[in-house]
C-alpha positions in Angstrom: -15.4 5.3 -33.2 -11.9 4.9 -32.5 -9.3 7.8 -31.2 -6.1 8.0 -29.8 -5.6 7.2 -26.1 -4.5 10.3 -25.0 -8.1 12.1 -26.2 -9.7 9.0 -25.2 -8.4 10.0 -21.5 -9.1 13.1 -21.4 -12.5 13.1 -22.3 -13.2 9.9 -19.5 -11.4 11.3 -16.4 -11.5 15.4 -17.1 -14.5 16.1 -19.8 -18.4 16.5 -18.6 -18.6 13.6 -16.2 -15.7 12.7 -16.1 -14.1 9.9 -13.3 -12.3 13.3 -11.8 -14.7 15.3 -12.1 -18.1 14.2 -11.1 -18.9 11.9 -8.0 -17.5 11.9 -4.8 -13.9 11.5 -6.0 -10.9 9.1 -6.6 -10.6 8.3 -2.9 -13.7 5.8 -3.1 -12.2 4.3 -5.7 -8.8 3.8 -5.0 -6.1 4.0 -2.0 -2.7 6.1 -1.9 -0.4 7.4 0.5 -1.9 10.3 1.4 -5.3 8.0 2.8 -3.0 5.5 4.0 -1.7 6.8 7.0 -1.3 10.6 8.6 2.3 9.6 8.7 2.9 11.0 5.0 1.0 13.9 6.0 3.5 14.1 8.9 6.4 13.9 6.7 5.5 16.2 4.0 5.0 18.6 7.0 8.6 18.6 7.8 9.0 18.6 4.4 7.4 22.0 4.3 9.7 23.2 7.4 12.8 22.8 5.7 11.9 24.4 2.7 10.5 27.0 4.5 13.9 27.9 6.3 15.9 27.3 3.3 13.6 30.1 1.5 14.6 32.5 4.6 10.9 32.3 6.2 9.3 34.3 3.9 6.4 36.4 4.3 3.9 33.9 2.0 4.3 30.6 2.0 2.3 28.8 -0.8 1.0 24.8 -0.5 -0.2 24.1 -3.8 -1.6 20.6 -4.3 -2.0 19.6 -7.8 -4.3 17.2 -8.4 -5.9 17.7 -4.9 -8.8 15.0 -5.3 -11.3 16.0 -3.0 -8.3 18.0 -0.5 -8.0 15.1 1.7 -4.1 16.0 1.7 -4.1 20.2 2.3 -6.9 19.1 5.4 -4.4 17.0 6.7 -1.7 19.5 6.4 -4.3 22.2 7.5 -4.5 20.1 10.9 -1.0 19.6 11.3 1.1 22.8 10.9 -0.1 24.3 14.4 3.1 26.0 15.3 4.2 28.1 18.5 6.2 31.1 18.2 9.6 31.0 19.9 11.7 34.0 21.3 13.4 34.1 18.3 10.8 33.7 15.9 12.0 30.4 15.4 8.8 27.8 14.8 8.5 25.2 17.7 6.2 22.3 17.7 2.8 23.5 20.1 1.0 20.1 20.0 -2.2 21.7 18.6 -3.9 21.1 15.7 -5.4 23.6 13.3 -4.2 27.2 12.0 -5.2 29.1 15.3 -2.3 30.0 17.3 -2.5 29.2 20.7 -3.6 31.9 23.2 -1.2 33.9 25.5 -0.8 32.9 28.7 -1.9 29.3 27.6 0.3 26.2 28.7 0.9 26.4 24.6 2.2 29.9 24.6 6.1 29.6 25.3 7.4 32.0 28.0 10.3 33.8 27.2 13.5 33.9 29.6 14.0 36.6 31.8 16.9 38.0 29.5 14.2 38.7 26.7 11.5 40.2 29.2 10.4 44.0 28.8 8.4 46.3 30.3 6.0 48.0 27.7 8.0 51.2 27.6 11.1 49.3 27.2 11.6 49.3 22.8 11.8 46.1 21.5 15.4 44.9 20.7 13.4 41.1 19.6 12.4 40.4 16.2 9.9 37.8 16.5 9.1 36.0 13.3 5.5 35.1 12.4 4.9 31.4 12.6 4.5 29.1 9.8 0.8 28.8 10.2 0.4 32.3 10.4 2.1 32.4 6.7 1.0 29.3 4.9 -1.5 29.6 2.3 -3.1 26.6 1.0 -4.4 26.2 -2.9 -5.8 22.7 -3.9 -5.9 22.8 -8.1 -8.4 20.0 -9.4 -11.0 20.1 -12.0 -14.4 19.1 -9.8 -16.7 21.6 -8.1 -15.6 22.9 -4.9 -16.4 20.5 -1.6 -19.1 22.0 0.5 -17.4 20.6 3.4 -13.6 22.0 2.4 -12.7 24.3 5.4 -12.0 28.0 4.3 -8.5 28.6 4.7 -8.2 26.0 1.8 -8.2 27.9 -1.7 -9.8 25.9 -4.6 -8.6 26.0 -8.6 -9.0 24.5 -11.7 -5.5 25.9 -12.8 -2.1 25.9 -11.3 -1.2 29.8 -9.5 1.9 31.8 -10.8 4.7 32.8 -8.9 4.7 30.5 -5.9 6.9 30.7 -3.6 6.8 27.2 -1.2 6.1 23.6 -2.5 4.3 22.5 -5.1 3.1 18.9 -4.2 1.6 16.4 -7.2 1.1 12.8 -5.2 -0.2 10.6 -8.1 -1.2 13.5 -10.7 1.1 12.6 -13.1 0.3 9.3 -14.2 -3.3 10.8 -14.5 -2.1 12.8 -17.4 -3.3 11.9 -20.8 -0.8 10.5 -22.8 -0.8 8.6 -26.0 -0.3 4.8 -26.6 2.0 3.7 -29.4 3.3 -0.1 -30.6 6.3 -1.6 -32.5 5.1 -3.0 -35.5 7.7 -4.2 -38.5 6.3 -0.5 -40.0 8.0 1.2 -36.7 6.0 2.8 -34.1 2.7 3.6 -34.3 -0.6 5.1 -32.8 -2.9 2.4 -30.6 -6.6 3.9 -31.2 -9.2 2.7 -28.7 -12.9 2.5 -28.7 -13.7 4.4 -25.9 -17.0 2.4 -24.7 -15.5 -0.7 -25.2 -12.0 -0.8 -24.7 -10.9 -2.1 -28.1 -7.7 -1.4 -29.7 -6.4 -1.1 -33.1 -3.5 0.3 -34.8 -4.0 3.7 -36.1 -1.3 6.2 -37.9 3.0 6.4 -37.8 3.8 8.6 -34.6 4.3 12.2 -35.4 8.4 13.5 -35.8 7.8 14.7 -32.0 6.8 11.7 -30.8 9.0 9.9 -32.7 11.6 11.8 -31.2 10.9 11.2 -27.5 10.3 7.8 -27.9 14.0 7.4 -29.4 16.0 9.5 -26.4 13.4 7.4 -23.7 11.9 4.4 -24.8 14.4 1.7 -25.9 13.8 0.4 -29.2 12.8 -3.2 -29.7 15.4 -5.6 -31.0 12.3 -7.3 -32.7 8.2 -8.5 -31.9 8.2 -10.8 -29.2 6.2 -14.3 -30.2 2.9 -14.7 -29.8 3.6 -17.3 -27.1 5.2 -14.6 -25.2 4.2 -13.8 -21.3 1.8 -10.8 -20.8 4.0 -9.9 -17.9 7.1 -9.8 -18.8 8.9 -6.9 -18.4 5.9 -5.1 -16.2 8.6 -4.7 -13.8 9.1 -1.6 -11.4 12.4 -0.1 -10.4 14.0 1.4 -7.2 16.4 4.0 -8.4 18.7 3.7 -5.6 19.3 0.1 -6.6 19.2 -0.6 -9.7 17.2 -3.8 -9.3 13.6 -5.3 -10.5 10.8 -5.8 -8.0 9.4 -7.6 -11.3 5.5 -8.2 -12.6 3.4 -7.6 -9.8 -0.5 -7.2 -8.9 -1.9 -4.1 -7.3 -2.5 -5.8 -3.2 -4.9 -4.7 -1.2 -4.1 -2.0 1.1 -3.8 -2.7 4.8 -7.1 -1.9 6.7 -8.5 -1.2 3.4 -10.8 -2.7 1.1 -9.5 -0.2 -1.5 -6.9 -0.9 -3.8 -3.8 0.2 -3.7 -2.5 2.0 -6.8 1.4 1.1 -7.0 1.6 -1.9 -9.0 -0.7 -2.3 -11.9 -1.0 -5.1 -13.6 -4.1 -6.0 -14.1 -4.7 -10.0 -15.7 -7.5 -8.6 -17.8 -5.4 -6.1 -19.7 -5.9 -6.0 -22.9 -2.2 -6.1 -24.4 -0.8 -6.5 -28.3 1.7 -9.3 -29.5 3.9 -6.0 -30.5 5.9 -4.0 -28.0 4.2 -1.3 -26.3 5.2 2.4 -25.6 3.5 4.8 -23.3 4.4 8.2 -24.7 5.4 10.6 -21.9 5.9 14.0 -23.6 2.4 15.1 -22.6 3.8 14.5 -18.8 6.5 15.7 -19.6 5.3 19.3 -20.8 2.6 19.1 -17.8 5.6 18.7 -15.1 7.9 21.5 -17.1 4.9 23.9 -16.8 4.1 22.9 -13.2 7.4 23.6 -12.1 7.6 27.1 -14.3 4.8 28.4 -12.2 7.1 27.8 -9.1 9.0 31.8 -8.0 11.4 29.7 -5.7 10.8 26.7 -3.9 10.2 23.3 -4.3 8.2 20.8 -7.0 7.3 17.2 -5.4 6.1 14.5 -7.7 5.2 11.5 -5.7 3.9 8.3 -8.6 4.8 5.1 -9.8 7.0 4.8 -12.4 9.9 3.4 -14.2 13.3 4.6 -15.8 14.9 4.1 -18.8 16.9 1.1 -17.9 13.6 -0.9 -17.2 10.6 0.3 -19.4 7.8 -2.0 -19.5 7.8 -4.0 -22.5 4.2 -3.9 -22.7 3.2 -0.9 -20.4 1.2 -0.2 -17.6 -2.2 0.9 -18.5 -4.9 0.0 -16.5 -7.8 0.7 -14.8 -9.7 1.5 -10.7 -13.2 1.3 -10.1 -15.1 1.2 -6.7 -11.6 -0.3 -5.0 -10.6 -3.0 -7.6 -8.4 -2.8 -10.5 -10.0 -2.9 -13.8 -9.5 -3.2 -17.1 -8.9 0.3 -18.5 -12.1 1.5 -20.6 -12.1 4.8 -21.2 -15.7 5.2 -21.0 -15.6 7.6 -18.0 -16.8 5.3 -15.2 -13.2 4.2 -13.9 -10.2 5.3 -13.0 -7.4 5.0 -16.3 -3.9 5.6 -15.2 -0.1 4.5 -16.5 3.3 4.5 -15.1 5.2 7.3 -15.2 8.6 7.9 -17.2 9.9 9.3 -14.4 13.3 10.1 -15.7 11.9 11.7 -18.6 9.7 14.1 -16.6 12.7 14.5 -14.1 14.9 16.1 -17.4 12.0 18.4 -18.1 11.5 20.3 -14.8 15.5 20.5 -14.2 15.8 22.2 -17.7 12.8 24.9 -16.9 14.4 25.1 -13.5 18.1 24.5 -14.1 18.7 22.9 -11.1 19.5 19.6 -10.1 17.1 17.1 -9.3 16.5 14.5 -7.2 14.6 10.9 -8.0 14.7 8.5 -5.2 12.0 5.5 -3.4 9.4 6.8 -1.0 10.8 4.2 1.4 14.0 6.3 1.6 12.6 9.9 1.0 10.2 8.6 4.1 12.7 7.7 6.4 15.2 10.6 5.3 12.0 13.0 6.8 12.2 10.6 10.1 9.1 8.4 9.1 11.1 5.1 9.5 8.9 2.4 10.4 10.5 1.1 13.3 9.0 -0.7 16.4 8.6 0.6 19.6 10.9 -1.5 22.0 9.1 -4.3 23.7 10.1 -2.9 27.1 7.9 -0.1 26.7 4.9 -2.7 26.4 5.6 -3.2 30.3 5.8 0.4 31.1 3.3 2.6 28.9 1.2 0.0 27.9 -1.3 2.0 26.2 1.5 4.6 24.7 3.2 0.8 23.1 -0.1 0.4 21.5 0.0 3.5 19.9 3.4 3.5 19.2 2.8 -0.3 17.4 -0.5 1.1 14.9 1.8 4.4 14.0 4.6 1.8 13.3 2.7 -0.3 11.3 1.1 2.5 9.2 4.7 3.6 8.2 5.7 0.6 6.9 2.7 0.3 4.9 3.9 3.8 2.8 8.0 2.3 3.2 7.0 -0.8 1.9 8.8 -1.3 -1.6 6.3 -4.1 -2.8 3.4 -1.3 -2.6 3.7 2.2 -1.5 7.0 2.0 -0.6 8.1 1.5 -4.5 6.7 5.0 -5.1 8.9 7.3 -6.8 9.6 10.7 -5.1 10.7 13.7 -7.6 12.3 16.4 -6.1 12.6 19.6 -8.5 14.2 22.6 -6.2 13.8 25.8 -8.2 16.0 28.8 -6.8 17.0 27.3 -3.1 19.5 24.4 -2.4 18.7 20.8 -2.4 19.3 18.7 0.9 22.7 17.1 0.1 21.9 14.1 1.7 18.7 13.1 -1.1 20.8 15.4 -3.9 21.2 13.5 -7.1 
């Protein structure tokens, strides 16, 4: 029997055995940013610091991963916020790894200057500031069971927490979100049904008024149905907001040092695609975003996906499919991977009006290298003198430019939503 795609969806990646929910999770299946390279780990980490300081170092700071998969990226944050306390309370960079501050007296431990030594009867005039390890808390929100292996300082959810206060991070959760499908016919826009064990389509009711609705203020209405002769993939094109330009119809490449698939360009030859214009309906992302970013007390919402604006919607969308690290036609039978681009302009306006602030929408090649993950290669000189420390130097710069690359992971969208604190002028929209 047929039903609409966005209950089609969510039955085959969130109902009983679900592609989210049962197995080992989507990082056999598929390759993003955060399995790419500990680089965007690294990044989101100073990320953290700076919204952290502009929240005046409070005394909980909350990590909330949305979409967590199986909390590959909270361990990877878990292992990299080791911080040492300065004199002032300041954090400063230890070199350790883990949530255990290093030991007094340690080569760690800094030593403060004479100026700020005491004798134990002396009272303290210092204030010294917990660090930022000793204040994070981490909560990974996803729908599966629990991993046996997830290390304890990691909380596990199945819904978003209230009143956060720190960064609410959603890499590649929103184009997870069930939405519906619709088409232009010469009747207007209507419903695409799908049979969920086989994949096909047919054309089901009008769209309600609320659909309707968004699909007029986002979705630019066809002049008319293209011929039949008409390409596939034209107009599966993805867009750099800071530019303004096309990267045009491209397939999902393998990842580097990956069999897995990268998911940043679908388009996927098999799709199965109308004659008629195609809409992905985005008010079901939208609302998810709007509620996301509610939850937030003050701080900051990330949305890392691919996705598109207004000014270059796909003419006949994005839907496809990821199953043991190739793309796939998207059957929403439960055994694959079913994802869409996201209106990312449209989710953008949602969160700014719950949090009536400005937002920002730029590439991950530039949010990247605004966070000092830039890609660049060691100088050749150093091959002569730390030969070993050039090698290193090389594989780190090589994994950057994987995630700043605007043909895959690069062309990632980053959503910055700032809820109560000010927005780095230099990414501000």
């Amino acid at each position: 029997m047929s039903i609409t795609w966005r209950d089609a969806m969510s039955r085959a990646l969130y109902g009983p055995g679900g592609f989210f929910v049962a197995g080992t999770g989507p990082a056999d299946h598929f390759r993003t940013s955060v399995h790419a390279a500990p680089a965007f780990a690294t990044a989101l980490l100073r990320l953290l610091e700076n919204v952290d300081s502009a929240l005046g170092h409070p005394p909980r700071f909350d990590v909330v991963d949305v979409g967590a998969g199986r909390g590959e990226l909270l361990q990877r944050l878990l292992a990299s916020v080791g911080v040492a306390v300065g004199v002032s309370g300041a954090p400063t960079r230890s070199g350790r790894s883990g949530l255990i501050p290093a030991r007094a007296g340690s080569p760690e431990t800094p030593t403060p200057p004479a100026s700020a030594r005491r004798s134990p009867d002396e009272p303290s005039s210092v204030t010294v500031r917990p660090s930022l390890a000793e204040r994070v808390r981490f909560t990974a929100v996803e729908y599966a069971d629990r991993p046996e292996n997830l290390p304890k300082e990691i909380d596990w959810t199945a819904e978003i927490p209230t009143k956060i206060t720190g960064v609410l991070l959603a890499t590649e959760w929103l184009d997870n979100v069930p939405l519906d499908i619709a088409v232009h016919t010469e009747d207007g826009w209507r419903y695409l049904l799908v049979d969920p064990e086989s994949g096909t389509e047919t054309v089901g009711d009008p769209v309600s008024p609320a659909d309707l609705e968004w699909l007029t203020r986002w979705w630019l209405h066809p002049a008319s149905p293209p011929s039949t002769d008409s390409d596939p993939s034209r107009g599966m094109a993805g867009t750099d907001p800071t530019s303004g330009s096309e990267s045009g119809f491209r397939a999902a490449r393998p990842a580097q040092g990956s069999s897995l698939t990268a998911r940043s360009r679908p388009g996927c030859p098999e799709t199965p695609h109308s004659d008629y214009p195609r809409a992905e309906i985005g008010r079901s992302r939208d609302e998810a975003w709007a509620n996301a970013v509610r939850k937030i007390s003050r701080g900051l919402a990330l949305a890392v996906d691919y996705g598109h604006v207004s000014e270059a919607r796909p003419v006949y969308g994005t839907l496809t499919g990821y199953r043991a690290g190739r793309q796939v036609p998207p059957v929403p039978d439960g055994s694959s991977d079913v994802t869409a681009h996201v209106a990312m302009d449209s989710v953008a306006s949602a969160g700014a009006a719950v949090a009536r602030c400005a937002y920002s929408l730029v590439s991950q090649a530039e949010a990247l290298r605004a966070l000092g993950a830039d890609g660049g290669r060691p100088p050749l000189s150093m091959a002569g003198t730390d030969p070993a420390g050039y090698v290193r130097a090389l594989a780190a710069a090589s994994a950057v430019a994987e995630l700043t690359d605007p043909a895959g992971l690069g062309g990632h969208l980053w959503l910055r939503q700032p809820v109560g604190i000010p927005l780095d002028p230099s990414v501000a929209r």
